[in-house]
N, C-alpha and C positions, 0 to 999 in steps of 0.2 A: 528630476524625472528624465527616465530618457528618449531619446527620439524615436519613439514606438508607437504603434496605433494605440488606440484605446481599449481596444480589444485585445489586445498583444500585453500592455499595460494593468489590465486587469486578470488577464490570467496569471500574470507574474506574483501578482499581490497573491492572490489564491496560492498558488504556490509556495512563495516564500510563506505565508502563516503556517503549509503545514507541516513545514519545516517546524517550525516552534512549537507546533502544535503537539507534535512529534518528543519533543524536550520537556514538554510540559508534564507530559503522559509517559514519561519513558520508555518510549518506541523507541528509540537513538542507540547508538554505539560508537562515542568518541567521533571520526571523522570519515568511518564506512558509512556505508548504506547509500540511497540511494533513490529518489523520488525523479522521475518526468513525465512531462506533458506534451503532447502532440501542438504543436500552433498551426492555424486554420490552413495555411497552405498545403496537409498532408504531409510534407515534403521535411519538415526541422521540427526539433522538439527542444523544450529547457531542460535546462540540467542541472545539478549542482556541481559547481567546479570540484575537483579531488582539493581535500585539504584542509576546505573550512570544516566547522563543525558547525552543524546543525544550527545550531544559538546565533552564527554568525552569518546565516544565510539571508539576504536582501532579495527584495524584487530585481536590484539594480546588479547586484552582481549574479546573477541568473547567467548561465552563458547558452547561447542557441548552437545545436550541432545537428548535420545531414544522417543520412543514412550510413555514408562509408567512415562516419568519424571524425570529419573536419569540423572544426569548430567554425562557426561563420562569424559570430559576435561575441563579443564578453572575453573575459581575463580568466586564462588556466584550461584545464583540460578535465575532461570526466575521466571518473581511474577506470584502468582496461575491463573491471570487472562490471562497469556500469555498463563501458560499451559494449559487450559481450551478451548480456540480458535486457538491453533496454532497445538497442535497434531491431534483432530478431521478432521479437516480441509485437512493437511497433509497425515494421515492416511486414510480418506475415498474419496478423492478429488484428485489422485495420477498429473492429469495434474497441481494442485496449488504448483510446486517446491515452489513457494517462495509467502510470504503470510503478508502484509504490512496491520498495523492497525492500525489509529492517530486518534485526538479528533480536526482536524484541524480545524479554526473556520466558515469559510464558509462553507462549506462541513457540519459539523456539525449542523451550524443555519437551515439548510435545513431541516436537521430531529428531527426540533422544533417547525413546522411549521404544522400543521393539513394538514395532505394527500400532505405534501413535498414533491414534484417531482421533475425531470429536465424538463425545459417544451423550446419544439422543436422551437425557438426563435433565436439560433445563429449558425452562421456555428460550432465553436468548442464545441458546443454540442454533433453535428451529429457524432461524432467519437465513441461516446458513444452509439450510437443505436446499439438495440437490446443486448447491453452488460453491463447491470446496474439493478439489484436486488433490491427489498424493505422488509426489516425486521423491521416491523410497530408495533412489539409487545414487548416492551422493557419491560423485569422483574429482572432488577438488574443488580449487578456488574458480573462480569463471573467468580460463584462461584463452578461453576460445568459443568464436561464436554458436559451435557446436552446441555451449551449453545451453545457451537461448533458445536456438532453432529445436534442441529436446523439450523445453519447458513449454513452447509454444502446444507440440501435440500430445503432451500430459493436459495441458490446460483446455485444450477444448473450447466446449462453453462455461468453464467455470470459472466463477469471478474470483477466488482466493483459490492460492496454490502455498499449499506445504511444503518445506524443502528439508527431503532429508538430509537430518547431521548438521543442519544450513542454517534457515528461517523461514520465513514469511511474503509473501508475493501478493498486492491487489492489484485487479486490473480492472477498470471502469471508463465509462464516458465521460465522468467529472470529478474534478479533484474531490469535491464535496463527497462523492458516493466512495471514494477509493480511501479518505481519509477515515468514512465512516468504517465502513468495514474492515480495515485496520485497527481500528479504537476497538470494535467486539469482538473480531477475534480475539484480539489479548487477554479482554474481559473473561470471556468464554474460556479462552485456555488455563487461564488461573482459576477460575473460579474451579472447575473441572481437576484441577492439581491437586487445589484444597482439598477436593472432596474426597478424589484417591489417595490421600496422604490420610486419612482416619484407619485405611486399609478395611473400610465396609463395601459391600457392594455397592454399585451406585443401580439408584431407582428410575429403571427404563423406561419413558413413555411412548405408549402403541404409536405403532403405526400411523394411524388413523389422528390421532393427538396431536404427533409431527405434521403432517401433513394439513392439518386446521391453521395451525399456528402457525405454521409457515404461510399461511394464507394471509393470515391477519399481520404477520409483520410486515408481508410486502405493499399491504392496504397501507397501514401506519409509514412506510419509509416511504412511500412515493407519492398518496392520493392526500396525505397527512402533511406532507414535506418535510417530516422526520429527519431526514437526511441534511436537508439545505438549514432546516431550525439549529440542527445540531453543531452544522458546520459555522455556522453566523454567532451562535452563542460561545464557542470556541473564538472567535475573531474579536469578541467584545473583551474576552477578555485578555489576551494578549494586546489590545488597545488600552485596555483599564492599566496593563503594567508598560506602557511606555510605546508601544506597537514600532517594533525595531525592524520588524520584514517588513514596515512600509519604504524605508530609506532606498 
């Protein structure tokens, strides 16, 4: 263990599981992407060093980095694409503690797709109402912090962002809630593929429907702890196979 608070100590463990979590579920892409967390002094957040892959990501090899990109603890460096999207974001966005970005492939396919939406069709959509952003104007890799500080005022208050041509963006107060909603988008996006790939219409629900349901999911993630049940039942079982992000 390293010489970290316990606090410090714990959000790493969090962390690293959802790195694997991420592996498990096929959110990942060899050794891009990209997950951090804010740590309590506002001031540094974790990272995953450029390099590993996912599977190979520890609590212990976490590295902690500022705002301007120095790395302060840990072995290796976040690739420029991380620091580009992951300080902006953090720095202007102070509610996005923690700030998850995959190329996962549903999710993905979506915004490959001319005027890619979520389109209002299934209950586990509606969880996503009113809380899903589009970044339609994809100009490269993220070589400059230009692209974060744009992602920042597409994002708003929305807790998942779409990247055109790109991927997928969560931003939450807790790994728990960012992991979650990274897990149903993907869900949602494929299920939604499937359903366009018969080439029938897809069956719209009102207004009114959306807007229930959406009620009721946010009862079930929060008041339910949907969110924390899901993220714990995830951790059981990456412990059931060997729990390698405890090292």
């Amino acid at each position: 263990m390293l010489n970290v608070s316990e606090q410090e100590w714990n959000l790493r463990l969090d962390l690293a599981a959802a790195f694997h979590m991420a592996v498990a579920n096929d959110l990942h892409e060899g050794v891009a992407n990209h997950f951090s967390a804010m740590l309590a002094d506002g001031e540094h957040f974790l990272i995953n060093p450029f390099g590993l892959h996912f599977s190979e990501i520890t609590a212990s090899n976490l590295i902690v980095c500022d705002f301007k990109g120095k790395v302060i603890r840990g072995d290796g460096t976040p690739s420029p694409a991380a620091h580009n999207i992951h300080v902006p974001i953090h720095k202007l966005a102070p509610r996005a503690r923690v700030v998850f970005h995959t190329h996962q492939p549903y999710a993905t396919a979506l915004t490959m797709i001319e005027n890619g939406r979520l389109e209002w069709s299934l209950q586990t959509t509606c969880r996503f109402y009113n809380r899903v952003a589009y970044d339609s104007d994809y100009d490269g890799v993220a070589l400059s912090e230009n692209v974060g500080t744009r992602m920042v005022g597409i994002l708003k208050d929305a807790e998942v962002l779409f990247l055109g041509n790109h991927g997928v963006l969560t931003v939450a107060p807790t790994i728990a809630q960012a992991f979650d909603d990274l897990y149903f988008i993907e869900r949602v996006a494929q299920t939604q593929i499937l359903a366009m790939s018969t080439g029938q219409p897809l069956k719209q629900l009102s207004q009114e429907i959306i807007e229930m349901v959406a009620k009721q999911t946010h009862y079930e993630r929060f008041e339910m702890e949907y969110i924390e049940k899901h993220f714990l039942a995830q951790k059981r079982l990456l412990d059931a196979d060997g729990g390698v992000y405890r090292h």
